[in-house]
C-alpha positions in Angstrom: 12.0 8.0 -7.9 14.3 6.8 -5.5 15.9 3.4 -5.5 13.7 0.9 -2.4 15.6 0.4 0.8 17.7 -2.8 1.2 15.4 -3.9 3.6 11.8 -3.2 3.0 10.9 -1.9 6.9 8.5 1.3 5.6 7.2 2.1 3.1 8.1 3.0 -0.7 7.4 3.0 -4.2 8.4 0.3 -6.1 9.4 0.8 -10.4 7.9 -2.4 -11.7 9.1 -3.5 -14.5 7.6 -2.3 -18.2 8.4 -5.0 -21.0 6.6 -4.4 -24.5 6.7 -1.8 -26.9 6.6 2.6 -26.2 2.7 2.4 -26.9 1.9 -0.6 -24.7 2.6 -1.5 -21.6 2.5 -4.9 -20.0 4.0 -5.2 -16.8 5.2 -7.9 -14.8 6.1 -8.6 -11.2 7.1 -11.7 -9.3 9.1 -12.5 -5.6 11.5 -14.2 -7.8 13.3 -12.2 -10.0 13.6 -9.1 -7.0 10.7 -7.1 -7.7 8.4 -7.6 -4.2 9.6 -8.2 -1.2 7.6 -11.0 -0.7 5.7 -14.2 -2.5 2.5 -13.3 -3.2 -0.1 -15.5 -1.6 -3.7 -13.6 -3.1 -4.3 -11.0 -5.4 -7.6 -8.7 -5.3 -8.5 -5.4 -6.8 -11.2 -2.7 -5.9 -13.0 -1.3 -8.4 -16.7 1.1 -9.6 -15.5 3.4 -6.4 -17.1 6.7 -6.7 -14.4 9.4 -6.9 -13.6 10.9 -3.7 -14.8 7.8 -1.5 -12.2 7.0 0.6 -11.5 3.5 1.4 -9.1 1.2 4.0 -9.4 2.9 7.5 -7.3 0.0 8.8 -4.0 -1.4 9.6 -2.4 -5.3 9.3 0.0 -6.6 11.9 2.5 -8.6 9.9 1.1 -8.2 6.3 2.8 -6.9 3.5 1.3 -5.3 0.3 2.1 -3.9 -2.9 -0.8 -1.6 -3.9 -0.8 -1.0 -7.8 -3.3 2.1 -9.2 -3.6 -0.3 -12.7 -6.1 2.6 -13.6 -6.8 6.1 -12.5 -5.4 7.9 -9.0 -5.0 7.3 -6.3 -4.4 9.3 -2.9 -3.0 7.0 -0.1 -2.2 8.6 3.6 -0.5 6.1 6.1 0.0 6.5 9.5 2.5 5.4 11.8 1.4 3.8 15.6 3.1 7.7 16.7 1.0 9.5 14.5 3.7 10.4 12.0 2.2 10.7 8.4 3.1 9.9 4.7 1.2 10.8 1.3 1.4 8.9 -1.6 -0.2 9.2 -5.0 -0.6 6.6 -7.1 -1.3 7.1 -11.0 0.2 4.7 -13.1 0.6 1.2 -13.9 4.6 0.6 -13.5 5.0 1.5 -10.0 3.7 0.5 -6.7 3.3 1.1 -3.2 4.9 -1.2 -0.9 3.4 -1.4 2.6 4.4 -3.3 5.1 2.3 -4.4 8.8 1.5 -1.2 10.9 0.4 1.3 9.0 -3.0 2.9 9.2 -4.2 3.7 5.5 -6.7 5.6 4.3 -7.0 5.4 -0.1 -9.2 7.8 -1.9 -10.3 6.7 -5.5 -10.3 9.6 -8.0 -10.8 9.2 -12.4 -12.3 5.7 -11.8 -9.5 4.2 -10.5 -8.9 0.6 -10.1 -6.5 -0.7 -7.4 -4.8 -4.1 -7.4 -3.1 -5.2 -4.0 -0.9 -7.8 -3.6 -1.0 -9.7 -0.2 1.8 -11.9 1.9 -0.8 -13.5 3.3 -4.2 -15.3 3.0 -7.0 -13.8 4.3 -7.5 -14.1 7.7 -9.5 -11.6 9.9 -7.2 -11.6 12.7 -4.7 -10.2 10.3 -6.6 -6.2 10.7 -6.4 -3.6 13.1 -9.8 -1.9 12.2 -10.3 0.4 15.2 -8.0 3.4 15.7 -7.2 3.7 19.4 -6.3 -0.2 19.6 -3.8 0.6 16.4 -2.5 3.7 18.1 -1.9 1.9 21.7 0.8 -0.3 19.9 3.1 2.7 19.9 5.7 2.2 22.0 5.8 3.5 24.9 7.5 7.2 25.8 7.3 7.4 21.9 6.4 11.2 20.9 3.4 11.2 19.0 2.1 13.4 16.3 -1.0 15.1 15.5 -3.3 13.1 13.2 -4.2 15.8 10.1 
């Protein structure tokens, strides 16, 4: 896996961590000590998805996450404001996905997966871009856009 950028600008996965013994694991992750990005200001995780459903279909402005498969697989796809595309898979504990604002995400659940997302921010509605075309007309402008898969 490839060491995260210097500055976290798109996204990456993150080693977290593994402290314990070889046959359990117990991981921890805080702002403080260089792991995320940011301070974590909530915590939530998503859980009894039925395999295959595929979840998110939205986009934050500013917010930042780290999304943590704590059980199962995942299969995330992102999407840039142009189009461009990224595929992630997420299927253990000790690494995460960091995500910062504009990117479209789609997550499907596979082997009853539970997902744990840590947020910059509180909840606040304004924070989403749920509706496609209003997240793709922030591209910039005379940008070259891709074809969405």
């Amino acid at each position: 896996m490839p060491p995260p950028p210097a500055v976290y600008s798109v996204p990456c996965l993150l080693p977290l961590p593994r402290t314990g013994s070889a046959d359990t694991g117990f991981t921890v992750a805080v702002a403080s000590d260089g792991v995320l990005p940011f301070t974590v200001a909530r915590s939530y995780w998503i859980y009894h998805t039925p395999s295959q459903v595929q979840r998110g279909h939205h986009a934050h402005h500013t917010l930042q996450q780290l999304l943590v498969a704590v059980s199962g697989r995942l299969e995330i796809t992102l999407e840039t404001t142009t189009g461009q595309q990224q595929h992630f898979v997420l299927d253990r504990p000790d690494v995460g996905l960091y995500l910062p604002g504009l990117y479209w995400r789609t997550v499907r659940f596979q082997q009853q997966a539970v997902l744990l997302c840590l947020v910059s921010e509180p909840y606040s509605e304004a924070s989403y871009i749920r509706d496609y075309a209003a997240f793709r007309a922030l591209a910039p402008a005379g940008s070259p856009t891709a074809h969405r898969v």
